[in-house]
N, C-alpha and C positions, 0 to 999 in steps of 0.2 A: 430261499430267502437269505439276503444279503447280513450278517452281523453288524453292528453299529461299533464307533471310535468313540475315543475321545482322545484328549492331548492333556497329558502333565504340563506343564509349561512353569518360570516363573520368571523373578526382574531379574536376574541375577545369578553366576553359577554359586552354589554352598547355600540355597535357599532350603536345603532340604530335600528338592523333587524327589528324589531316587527314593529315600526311606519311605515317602506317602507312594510314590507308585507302588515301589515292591510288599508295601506291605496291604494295600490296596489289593493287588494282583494273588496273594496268600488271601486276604480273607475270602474276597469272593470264591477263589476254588475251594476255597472251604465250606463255600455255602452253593456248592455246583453248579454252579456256572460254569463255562465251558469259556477260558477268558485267553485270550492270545494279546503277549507282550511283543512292545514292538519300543525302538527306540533311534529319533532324529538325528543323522550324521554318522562319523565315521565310528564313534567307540566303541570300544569291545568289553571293558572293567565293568562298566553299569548293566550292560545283557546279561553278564556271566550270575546277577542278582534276579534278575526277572526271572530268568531259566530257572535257577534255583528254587523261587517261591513259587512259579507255575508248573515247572516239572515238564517244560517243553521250550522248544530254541526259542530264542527272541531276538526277532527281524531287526536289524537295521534298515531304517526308510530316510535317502540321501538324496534330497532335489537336490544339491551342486554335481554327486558324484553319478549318479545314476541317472540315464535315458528318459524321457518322460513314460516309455512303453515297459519299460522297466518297472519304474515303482509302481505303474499301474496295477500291471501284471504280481506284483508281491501284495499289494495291497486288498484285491481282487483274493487273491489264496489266502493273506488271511482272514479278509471278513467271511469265508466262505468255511473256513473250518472252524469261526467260531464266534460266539455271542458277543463278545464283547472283543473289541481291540483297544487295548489300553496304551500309549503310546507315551514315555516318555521324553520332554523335549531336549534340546541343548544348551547350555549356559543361558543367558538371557533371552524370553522371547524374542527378540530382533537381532540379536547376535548371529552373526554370520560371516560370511568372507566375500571377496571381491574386490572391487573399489571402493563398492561404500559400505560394504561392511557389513552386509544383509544377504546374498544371496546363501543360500540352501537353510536358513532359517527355520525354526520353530514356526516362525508365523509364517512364513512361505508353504512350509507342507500342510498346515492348517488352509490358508487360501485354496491349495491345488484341492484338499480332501473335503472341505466344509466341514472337518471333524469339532466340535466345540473343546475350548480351549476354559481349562480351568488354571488358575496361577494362585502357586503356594507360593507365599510371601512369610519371610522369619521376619518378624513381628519382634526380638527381643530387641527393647530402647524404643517402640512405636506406640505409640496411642492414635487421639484422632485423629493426626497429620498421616494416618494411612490413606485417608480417602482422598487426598491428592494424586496420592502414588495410583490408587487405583482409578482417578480420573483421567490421570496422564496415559498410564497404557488403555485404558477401555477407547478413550479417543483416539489415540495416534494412527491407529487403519484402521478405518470400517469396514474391511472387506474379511479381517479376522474376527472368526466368529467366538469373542469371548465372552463364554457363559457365566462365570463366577471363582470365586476364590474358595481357599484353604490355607486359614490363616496357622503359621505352623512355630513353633517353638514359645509357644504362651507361657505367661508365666504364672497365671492363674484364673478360674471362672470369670471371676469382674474383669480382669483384662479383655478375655477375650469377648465378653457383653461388652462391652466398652468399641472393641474393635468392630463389631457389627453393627453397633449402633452409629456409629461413623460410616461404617460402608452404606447403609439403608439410607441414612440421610443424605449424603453425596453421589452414591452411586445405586439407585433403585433398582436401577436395570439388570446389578451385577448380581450372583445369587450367593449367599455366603452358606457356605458346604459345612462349615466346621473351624472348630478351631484346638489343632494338634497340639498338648500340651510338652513345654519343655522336658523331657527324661536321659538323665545321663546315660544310661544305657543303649539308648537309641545311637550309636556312634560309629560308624563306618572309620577303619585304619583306613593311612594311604602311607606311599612313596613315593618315588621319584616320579612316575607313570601316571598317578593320578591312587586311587583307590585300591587295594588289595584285593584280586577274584575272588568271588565267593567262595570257590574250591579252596584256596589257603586260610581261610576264619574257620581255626578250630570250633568256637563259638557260632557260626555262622549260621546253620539250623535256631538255636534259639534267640539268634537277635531278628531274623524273618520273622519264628513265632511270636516274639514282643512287637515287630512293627504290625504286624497284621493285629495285635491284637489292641493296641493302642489308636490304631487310624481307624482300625473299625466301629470303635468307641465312640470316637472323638469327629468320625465326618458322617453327614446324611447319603449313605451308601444308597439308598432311595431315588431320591434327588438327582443322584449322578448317574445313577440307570435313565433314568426319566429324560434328562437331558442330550445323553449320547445319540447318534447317529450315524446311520451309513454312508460311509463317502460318496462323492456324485462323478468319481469317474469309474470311466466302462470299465464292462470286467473281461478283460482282453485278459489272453495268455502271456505267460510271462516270456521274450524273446529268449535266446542264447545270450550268454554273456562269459565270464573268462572260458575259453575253451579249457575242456577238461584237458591233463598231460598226457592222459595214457585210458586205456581201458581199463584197465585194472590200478586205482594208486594208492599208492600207502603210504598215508598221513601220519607225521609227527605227533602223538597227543598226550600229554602229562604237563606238569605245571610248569614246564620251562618251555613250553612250545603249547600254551595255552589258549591261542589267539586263530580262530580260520570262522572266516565269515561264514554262518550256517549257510545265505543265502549260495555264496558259489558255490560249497559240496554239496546243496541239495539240486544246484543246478546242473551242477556232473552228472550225478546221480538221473536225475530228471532226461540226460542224452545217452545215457545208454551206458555210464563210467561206474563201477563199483570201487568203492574208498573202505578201506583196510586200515585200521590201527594201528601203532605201533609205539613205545615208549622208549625215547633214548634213554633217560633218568634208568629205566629198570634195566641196561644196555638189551633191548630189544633192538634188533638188526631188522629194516624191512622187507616187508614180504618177498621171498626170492620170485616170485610169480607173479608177480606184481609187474607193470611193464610202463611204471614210472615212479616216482617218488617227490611226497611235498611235503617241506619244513617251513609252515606255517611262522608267526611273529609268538615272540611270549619272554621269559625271562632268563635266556639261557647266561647272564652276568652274574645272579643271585647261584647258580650250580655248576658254576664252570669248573670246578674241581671233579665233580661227577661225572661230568658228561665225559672230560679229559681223558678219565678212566674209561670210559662203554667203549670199549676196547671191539664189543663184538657188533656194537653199531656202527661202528664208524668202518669197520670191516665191509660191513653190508651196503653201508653207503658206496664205499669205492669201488666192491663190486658192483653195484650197479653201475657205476660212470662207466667202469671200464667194456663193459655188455653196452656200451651208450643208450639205454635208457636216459630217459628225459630225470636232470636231478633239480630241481626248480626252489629256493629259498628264497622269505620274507622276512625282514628285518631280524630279528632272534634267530630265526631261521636259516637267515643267508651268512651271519655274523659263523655262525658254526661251522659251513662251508667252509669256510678261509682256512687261514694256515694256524693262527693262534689267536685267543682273545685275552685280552687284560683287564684282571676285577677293577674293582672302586682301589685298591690300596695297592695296584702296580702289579701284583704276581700274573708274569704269564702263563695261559694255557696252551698246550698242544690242543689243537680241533681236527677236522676231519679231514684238513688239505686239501681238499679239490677245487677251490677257487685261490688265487696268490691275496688271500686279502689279510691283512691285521686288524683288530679294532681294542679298544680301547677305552674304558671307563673313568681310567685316573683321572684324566680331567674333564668331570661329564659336560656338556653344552646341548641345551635342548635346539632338534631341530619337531619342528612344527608345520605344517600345513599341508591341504589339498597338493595334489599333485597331476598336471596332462601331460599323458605320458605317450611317445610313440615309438614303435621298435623300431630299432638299427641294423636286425637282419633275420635271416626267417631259425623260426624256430619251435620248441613248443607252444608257446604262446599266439601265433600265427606268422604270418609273412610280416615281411618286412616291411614298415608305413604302416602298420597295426596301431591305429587309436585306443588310450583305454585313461582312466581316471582313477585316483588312489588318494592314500591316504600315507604321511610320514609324518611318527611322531617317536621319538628316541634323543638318547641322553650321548650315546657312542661317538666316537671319531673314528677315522680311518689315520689309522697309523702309516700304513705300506698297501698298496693295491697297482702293482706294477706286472706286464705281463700277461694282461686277460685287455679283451673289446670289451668297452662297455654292450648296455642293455639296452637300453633309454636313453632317447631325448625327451629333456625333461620342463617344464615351466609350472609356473606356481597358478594358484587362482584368479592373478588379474592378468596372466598373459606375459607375464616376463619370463624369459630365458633365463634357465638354470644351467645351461651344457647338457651334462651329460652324468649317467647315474648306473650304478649298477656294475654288473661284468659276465662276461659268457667265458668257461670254457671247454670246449668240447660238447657236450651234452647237459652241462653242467652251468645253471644260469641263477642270477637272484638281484636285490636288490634289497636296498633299506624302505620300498614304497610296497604298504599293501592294498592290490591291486581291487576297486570297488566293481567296475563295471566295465566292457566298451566304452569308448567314446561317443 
C-alpha cells in the first residue's frame, strides 16, 4: 500500500512554511507515524531542517530539474517507505522559472502528483481581506488540488476566529487547519545563502522541539491526515541519474562541504558505488582506496583559514589527482580545488591547487538560477554531449581561472546561452553548478 502527500505550500517566500512543515514533520514522528519529508526544487538549507526533525534525508522533488521518470521513480520510494510524505513547497505556490515564471513550481508538482496542497499564510497586518487572498489562489488553477490553509503568525485567539470566519464565509470549500500563533522564539537565522543548516543552530534540537510543539497545538493534525493522499503516478523504478565517479568514493562531509543531494549518493549507492566520509575541517585526507573523490557545495568561505591549514587533506587530495582518479567539485567544493580563495574582508587563502582557479568573496554578487548543462569532453561524468540539469546559486567571483578547458556548456532556464562554465584538469574537474539530474 502506497503512502499518501501532502504539499506545504504558501503566497509567498517568509510565509513561515519551513517552521509548520518541520515542526509538523517532529510531531507526528513523535506520535509514530512513519513520515518521509520531501522538499520542491533545488535547495538544500530547508532539507537539512526536515532531516533533522524526522531523523531521516529529505528528497528534493524538481519538475524543472528532474526527468519525468525520475521524480516518478523518487516519489514511488517515498510513498513506499512511508505513511505520510510531507512535502514542503518553494517560494510562492506559482513561483517558478522559465519564461513565465511557473515552470517546476509548487503548483506544477502538485498537478503531476495530485498531492493536496495546504497554504500557510502570515496573517500579521490581515483580518477579513484574507479571504480574497484566499479566493484569488483557490481559483487561479483548478487543476491544483488546494485543500486548505494554516493560518500562521497570529496574533491572538480572536484574530485568528476572526480569520476563519472570513475564510468559511468566502471560501467554504477551503479547509482552515489552524491557526499558528505569533512566538518569538520560533526564528530561523540566515545569511548570505539563505537560512543557517540545522547542523550549525546550537539551539537547533530545541527550536524543532518548540515548533513541533506549538503547530501541534495550534493545527488539526486530524484533518490533515484525512485529507492527504497518494499521488497518481506509477510506481516505476527510479532510472540512473548522475553517474557515480568511481566504485568506491569519498565524500567531502562536515559543515563547510555541507551540501550533496541524498537523492544522487543514494543513487550511486543504488549502482553498485560505495560513498566514504571524510572531513576536510578535521584535515581528514580521503580514503586512499577509494578510486574517486567528491567535494560536494557548502560553506568553505565561513572556514577558509582551516581548511588552508588541512595540510593532510589537501595532501590526499593531490594524491589522488596525481594516481588520476576522478577528483570532481561543486560549488564550495570546486572553489577549494583552485589555487586560493579570498574571505568576505580580502585575506587570501592557499587551497588545494589542482584546478588554476581564484575565487573571491570581497565583493560578493549573487549568481542564481537553474542551469542545462552539457559536457565539453569525456570524463567522469560521461562522454562528451552528456545532458544533465543543476542548480547555481553562490555569492563568489572568479578572480583568475586561466589554463584548464572548461567543463560545460552552459544555458539558463529559458534557453539562453551562457558560454561556457566550469574547468577540467587532468582528472581533476568541477564547477560552480550542482548537478540535479540527466537531462
Amino acid at each position: 500500500m502506497r503512502g499518501r502527500g501532502l504539499i506545504i505550500a504558501a503566497p509567498a517566500s517568509g510565509s513561515g512554511k519551513t517552521l509548520v512543515t518541520l515542526g509538523l514533520v517532529r510531531h507526528l514522528a513523535c506520535r509514530g507515524l512513519a513520515v518521509a519529508a520531501a522538499k520542491v526544487g533545488p535547495d538544500y538549507i530547508d532539507p537539512s531542517f526536515h532531516a533533522a526533525a524526522g531523523g531521516g534525508p529529505c528528497h528534493n522533488l524538481d519538475p524543472w530539474a528532474m526527468r519525468p521518470e525520475t521524480l516518478a521513480g523518487l516519489i514511488a520510494q517515498l510513498e513506499a517507505r512511508a505513511e505520510l510524505v510531507l512535502c514542503e513547497g518553494v517560494m510562492g505556490l506559482f513561483d517558478g522559472t522559465g519564461a513565465a515564471g511557473e515552470a517546476g513550481s509548487t503548483a506544477e508538482l502538485a498537478r503531476l502528483t495530485g498531492w493536496p496542497v495546504v497554504l500557510v499564510v502570515d496573517a500579521r497586518g490581515q483580518g477579513a481581506s484574507v479571504a480574497a487572498l484566499l479566493r484569488g489562489f483557490a481559483g487561479h488553477d483548478p487543476r491544483v488540488p488546494l485543500a486548505g490553509v494554516v493560518f500562521n503568525r497570529v496574533a491572538s485567539k480572536r484574530h485568528g476566529a476572526l480569520l476563519a470566519a472570513a475564510a468559511a464565509r468566502h471560501t467554504p470549500h477551503l479547509r482552515c487547519f489552524g491557526a499558528v500563533p505569533e512566538d518569538a522564539r520560533l526564528a530561523l537565522p540566515s545569511r548570505h545563502l539563505g537560512l543557517v543548516p540545522a547542523g550549525e543552530i546550537a539551539a537547533g534540537e530545541a527550536l524543532i522541539e518548540r515548533a513541533a510543539e506549538v503547530v501541534g497545538a495550534a493545527v488539526d493534525i486530524g484533518g490533515l491526515l484525512l485529507v492527504a493522499r497518494p499521488s497518481g503516478l506509477p510506481g516505476t523504478a527510479r532510472p540512473a541519474g548522475i553517474p557515480p565517479l568511481g566504485q568506491r568514493v569519498a565524500v567531502a562531509r562536515d559543515e563547510a562541504f555541507c551540501f550533496a543531494y541524498p537523492s544522487v549518493l543514494e543513487d550511486w549507492r543504488r549502482h553498485g558505488a560505495e560513498v566514504v566520509f571524510f572531513s576536510p575541517l578535521a584535515d581528514e585526507p580521503p580514503d586512499p582506496v577509494a578510486t574517486a573523490v567528491y567535494m560536494p557545495g557548502g560553506y568553505p568561505e565561513l572556514w577558509a583559514g582551516r581548511l588552508a591549514a588541512a595540510a593532510a587533506c589537501f595532501a590526499g587530495l593531490r594524491q589522488a589527482a596525481r594516481q588520476g582518479k576522478p577528483v570532481y567539485g561543486e560549488c564550495g567544493g570546486y572553489m577549494v580545488l583552485g589555487t586560493a580563495l579570498r574571505d568576505a574582508s580580502g585575506c587570501r587563502w592557499p587551497m588545494a591547487g589542482l584546478l588554476p582557479l581564484e575565487t573571491s568573496f570581497a565583493a560578493p554578487r549573487r549568481h542564481l538560477g537553474y542551469r542545462a548543462l552539457r559536457l565539453l569532453a569525456d570524463g567522469p561524468l560521461g562522454a562528451a554531449g552528456t545532458a544533465f540539469r543543476g542548480h547555481e546559486f553562490h555569492y563568489a567571483g572568479i578572480v583568475g581561472e586561466e589554463g584548464s578547458a572548461p567543463l560545460f556548456a552552459v544555458a539558463d532556464s529559458c534557453g539562453n546561452d551562457l558560454g561556457t562554465c566550469g574547468s577540467r584538469c587532468g582528472s581533476v574537474c568541477g564547477s560552480f553548478i550542482h548537478l540535479i539530474d540527466r537531462a
